[in-house]
N, C-alpha and C positions, 0 to 999 in steps of 0.2 A: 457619526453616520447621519445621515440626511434624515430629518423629521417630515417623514408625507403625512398627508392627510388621507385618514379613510374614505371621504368620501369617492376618491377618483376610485375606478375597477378596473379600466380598460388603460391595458399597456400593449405597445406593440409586440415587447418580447418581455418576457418573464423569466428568469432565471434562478432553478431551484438548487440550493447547496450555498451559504458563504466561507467554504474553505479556498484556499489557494484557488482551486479551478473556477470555481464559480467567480473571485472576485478578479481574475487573471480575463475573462471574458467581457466582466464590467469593463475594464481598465479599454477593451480595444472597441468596445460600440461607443465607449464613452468619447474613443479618438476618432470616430466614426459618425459621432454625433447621434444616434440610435438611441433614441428614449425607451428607455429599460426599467425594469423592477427587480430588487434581488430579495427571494423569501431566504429564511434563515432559519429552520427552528428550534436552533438554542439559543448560541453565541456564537459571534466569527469567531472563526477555528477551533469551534469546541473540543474537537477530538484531540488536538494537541494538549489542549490543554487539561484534556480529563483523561484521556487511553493511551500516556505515555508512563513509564515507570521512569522513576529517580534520576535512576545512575543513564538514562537513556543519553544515546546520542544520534547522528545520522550516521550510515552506512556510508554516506558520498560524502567528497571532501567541498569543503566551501565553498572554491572557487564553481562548482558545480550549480549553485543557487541561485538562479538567473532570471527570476520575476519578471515582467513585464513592467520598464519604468523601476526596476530596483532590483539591481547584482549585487550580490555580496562586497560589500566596501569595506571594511575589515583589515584587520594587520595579518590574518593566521590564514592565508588563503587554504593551504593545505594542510589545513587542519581539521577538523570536524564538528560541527557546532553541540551544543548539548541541549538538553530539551530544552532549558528556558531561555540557552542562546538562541537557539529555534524560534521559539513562540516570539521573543525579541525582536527574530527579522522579517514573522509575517505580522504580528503586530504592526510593526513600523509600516510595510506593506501595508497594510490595508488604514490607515492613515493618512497617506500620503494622497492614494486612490480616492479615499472619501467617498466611496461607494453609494448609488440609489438604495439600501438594504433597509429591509423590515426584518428584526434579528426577534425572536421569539414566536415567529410564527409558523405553524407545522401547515406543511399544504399537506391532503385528507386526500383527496380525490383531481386527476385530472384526465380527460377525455375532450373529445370533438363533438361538433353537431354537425348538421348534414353540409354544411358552408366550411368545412376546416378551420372554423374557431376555436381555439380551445378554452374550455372552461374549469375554473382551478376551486377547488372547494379548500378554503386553508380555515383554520381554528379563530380567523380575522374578519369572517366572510366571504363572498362571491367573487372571484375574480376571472377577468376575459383575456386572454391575448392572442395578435397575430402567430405567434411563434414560442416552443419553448423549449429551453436548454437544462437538460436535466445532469446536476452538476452535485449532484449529493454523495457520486463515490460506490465503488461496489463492494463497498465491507461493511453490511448491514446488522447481521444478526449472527451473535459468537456460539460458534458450533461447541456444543457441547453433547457427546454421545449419550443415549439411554441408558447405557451401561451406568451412566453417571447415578440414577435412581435409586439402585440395587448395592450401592455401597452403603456402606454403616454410618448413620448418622453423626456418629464424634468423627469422622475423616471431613478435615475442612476441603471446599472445593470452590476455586475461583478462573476465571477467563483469564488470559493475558492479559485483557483490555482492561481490568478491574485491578493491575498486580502495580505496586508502590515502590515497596521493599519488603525485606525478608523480615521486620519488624510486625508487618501485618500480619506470619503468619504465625499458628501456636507452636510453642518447642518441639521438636523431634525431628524426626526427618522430610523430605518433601519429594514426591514424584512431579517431575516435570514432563508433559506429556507433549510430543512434538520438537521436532529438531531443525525447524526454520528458522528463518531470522531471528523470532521473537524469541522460540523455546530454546534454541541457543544459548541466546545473550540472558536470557531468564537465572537457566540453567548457571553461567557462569556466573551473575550477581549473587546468585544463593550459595554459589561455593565461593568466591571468593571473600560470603559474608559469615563462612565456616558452617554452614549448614552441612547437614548428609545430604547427598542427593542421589536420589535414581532417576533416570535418565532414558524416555521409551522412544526409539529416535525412528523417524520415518526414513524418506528416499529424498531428502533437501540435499543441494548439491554445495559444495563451498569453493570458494573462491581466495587465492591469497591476499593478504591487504596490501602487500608490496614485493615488487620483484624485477630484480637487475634494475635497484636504484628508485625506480617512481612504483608509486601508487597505481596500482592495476588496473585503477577506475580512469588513469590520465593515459595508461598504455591501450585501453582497449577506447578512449573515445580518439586518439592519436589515427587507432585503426578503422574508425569510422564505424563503429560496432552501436555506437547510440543512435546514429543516422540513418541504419537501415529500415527499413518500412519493415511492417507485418505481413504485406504480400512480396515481398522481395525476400523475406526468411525462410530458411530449408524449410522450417513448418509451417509456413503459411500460418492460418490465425489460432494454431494448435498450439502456438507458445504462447497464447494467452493463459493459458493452463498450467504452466510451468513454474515450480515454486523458485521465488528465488533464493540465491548463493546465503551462505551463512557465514559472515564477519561481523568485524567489530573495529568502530572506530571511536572505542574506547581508551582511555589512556594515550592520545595520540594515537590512535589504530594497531591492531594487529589479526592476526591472525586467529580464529577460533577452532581448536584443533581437540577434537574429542577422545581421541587418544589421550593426549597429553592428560585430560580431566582425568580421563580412567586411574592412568598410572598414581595421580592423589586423590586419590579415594572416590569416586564418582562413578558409582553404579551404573553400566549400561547394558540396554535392554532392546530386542528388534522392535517392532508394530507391536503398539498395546491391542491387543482385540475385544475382551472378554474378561468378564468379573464371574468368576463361578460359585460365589457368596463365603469364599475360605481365600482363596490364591485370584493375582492377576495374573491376568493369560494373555502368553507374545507370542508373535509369529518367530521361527527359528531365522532371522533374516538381518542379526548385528552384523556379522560379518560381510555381507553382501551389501547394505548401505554403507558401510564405512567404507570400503572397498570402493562403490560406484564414489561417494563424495571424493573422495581423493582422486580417484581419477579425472571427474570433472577439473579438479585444481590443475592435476598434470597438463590435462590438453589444452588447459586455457595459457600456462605459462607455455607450451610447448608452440602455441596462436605466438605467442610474444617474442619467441626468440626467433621462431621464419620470419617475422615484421621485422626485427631487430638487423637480422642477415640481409633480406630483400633490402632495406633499408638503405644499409651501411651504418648503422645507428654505433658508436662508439661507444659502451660501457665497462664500468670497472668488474663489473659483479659478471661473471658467465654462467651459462645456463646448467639449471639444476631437478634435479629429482627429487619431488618428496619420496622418502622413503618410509614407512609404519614403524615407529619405537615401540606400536604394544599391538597386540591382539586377543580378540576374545580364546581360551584355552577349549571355552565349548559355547553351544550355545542353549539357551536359559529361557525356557519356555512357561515358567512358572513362578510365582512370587508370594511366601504366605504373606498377606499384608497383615494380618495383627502379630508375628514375628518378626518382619520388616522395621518397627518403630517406626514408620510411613504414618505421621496427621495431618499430613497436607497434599492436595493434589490439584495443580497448576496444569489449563489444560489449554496447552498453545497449538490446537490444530485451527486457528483460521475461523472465517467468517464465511457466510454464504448471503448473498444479495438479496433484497425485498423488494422488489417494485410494486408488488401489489394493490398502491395509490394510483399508478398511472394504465391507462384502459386502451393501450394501444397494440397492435400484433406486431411488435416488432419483438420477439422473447424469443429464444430457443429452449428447448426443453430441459436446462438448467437454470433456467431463472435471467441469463444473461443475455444483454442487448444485443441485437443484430446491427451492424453499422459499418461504414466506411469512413477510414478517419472521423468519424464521431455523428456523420450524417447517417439518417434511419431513413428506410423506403415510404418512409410517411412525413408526408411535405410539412415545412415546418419545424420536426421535433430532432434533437440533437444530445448527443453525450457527450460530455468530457470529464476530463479526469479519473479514467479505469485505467489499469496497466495494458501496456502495448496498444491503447487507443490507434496508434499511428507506428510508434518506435518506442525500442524500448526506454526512450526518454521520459516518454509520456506518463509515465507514472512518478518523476520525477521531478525536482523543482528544475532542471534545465531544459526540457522540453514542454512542460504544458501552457509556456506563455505562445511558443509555435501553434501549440492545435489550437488555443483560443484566437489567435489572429485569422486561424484557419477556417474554422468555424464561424467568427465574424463576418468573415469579408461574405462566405453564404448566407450570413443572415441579413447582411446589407441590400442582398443581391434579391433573395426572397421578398424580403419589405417591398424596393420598387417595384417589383409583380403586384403586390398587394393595394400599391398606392394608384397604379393602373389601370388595375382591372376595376378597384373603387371607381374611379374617374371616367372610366366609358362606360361605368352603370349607371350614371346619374341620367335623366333624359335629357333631350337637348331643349 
């Protein structure tokens, strides 16, 4: 990475986050020629490298991994990389880029003065810029409920973002709370590493990892489903909100199917609510997510075979019905935990965003940015890299080199206003 010197402060644009987005943004002012700074403050792609577990891999198949200036090049297109194939090809990425980056520096504070400059207080000193791109990600701080308090000190208790392997935790059994991507695949590394598991599953929807032949991620981008905007979607910016699908591109990929867990031994349980200082307390509601998840899968392959018909698409495989091999007999509203054998509890509901550093009105009354494709009604200041920024790519290594070009070319655009209006203030 490039050695600046402290003394300079003034950049025309600043750029906070060096993960993927932030250095996918370098990459296009850099083609732009747009004298840039990039704050960092741990390490490039520290989260890869510290809030991935073990046996991790990507959800998208390779050929998916479309960087700016670096696609996947690789023998395994459709394959799935693993974490430290991962961190390998944004490594390599940010290499190759050779980024303006100050990597250990935390920006503290950022706001305007009455001219729309903005001012950036970081752990380095003072710094000024025409513009800035706020590129740090909206999974800040791991939610962990209060209920969490009122449990017995010998019950170990860790975030997804903290989980290794099932080595880390102490013998017995382990509740895994949360049935998204991560508590999922969590869920399945602990059993598959003979662990007990209980399992408190929310309303995450799944998706097949393959069907009539391809990979579901190549049948739904075939149908132009990563391309759609966020105001061209039924929900409008309401699928920002939306968790996504639960697979695994594990082992070559498959399919993650909760059922199947149950039927070998893997305790399942609706909405965890409540610790009442003896039992944990579920909503009566297994049956009803397991029911919605599956359906979700049905109507996504049921998308796949109208495409396939409209088409004319020729395949071997014709179209199919998941059907349920198991179901709950009742449902289980209560759990003694010191009966249980339960010492561990893995709590994968997710993160909620901190901006709190930056002192601008662009917030809605969840903490998250207001914005159009990643521009904010406040001149100047910009987002990238949050899910459905633009399309559901954007959260992905195949679209966020699009919203940075995106995002560039406005901030190219902004700069000459700025170089302008400089130049008719000067006297004659």
């Amino acid at each position: 990475m490039s050695n600046l010197k402290q003394a300079r402060t003034h950049y025309p644009v600043i750029v906070v986050g060096g993960g993927q987005a932030g250095l996918s943004v370098s990459y296009y002012l850099k083609q732009l020629k747009l004298d840039h700074l990039v704050f960092e403050k741990n390490s490039l792609m520290h989260g890869w490298k510290t809030e991935r577990w073990d046996s991790f891999t990507l959800v998208t198949p390779n050929w998916q991994c479309n960087l700016p200036g670096h696609p996947y090049d690789g023998d395994d297109p459709k394959g799935f990389m693993t974490r430290d194939e991962t961190l390998d090809y944004l490594n390599t990425f940010a290499s190759k880029l050779n980024a303006p980056v100050r990597e250990g520096v935390a920006v503290n504070k950022v706001e305007t003065d009455a001219n729309g400059l903005y001012h950036l207080s970081t752990s380095e000193g003072d710094f000024t810029a025409d513009q800035v791109v706020v590129a740090s990600g909206g999974y800040h701080i791991p939610v962990i409920p209060r209920m969490a308090e009122r449990l017995p000190e010998s019950v170990f208790q860790m975030h997804s973002a903290q989980y290794k392997n099932a080595a880390q935790l102490p013998e017995g059994a382990v509740l895994v709370v949360g049935s998204g991507q991560s508590g999922a695949q969590i869920a399945e590394d602990l059993h598959l590493a003979g662990r007990k598991v209980f399992l408190a599953t929310g309303d995450a929807p799944r998706v097949s990892r393959f069907y009539r032949g391809k990979d579901v991620v190549e049948w739904l981008d075939d149908m132009g489903y990563y391309r759609i905007s966020v105001n061209e979607h039924p929900l409008g910016k309401n699928v920002r909100n939306n968790t996504n699908h639960y697979v695994t591109g594990r082992d070559g990929g498959r399919d993650i199917d909760l059922r199947k867990f149950a039927q070998e031994g893997m305790e399942l349980y609706g909405l965890m609510t409540d610790y009442d200082g003896e039992n944990l307390v579920f909503l009566p509601n297994l049956t009803e997510n397991l029911d919605k998840a599956d359906a979700t899968l049905n109507n996504i392959n049921a998308r796949i075979d109208a495409w396939i018909e409209q088409q004319g698409i020729k395949t071997e495989e014709g179209p199919s019905v998941y059907t349920p091999s198991w179901a709950p007999e009742k449902e289980r509203t209560q759990l003694n935990l010191a009966e249980s054998g339960i010492t561990s509890i893995l709590w994968c509901i997710g993160f909620r965003p901190d901006f709190g550093w930056l002192d601008a009105a662009v917030f809605n009354g969840q903490g998250h940015p207001k914005h159009d494709r990643g521009v904010t009604n406040q001149p100047g200041l910009y987002f990238i890299g949050l899910p459905w920024l633009h399309t559901w790519g954007s959260g992905r290594f195949t679209s966020v080199g699009q919203d940075a070009e995106y995002l560039s070319e406005h901030i190219a655009a902004y700069q000459r206003r700025v170089k302008t209006t400089a130049v008719e203030a000067v006297p004659a």
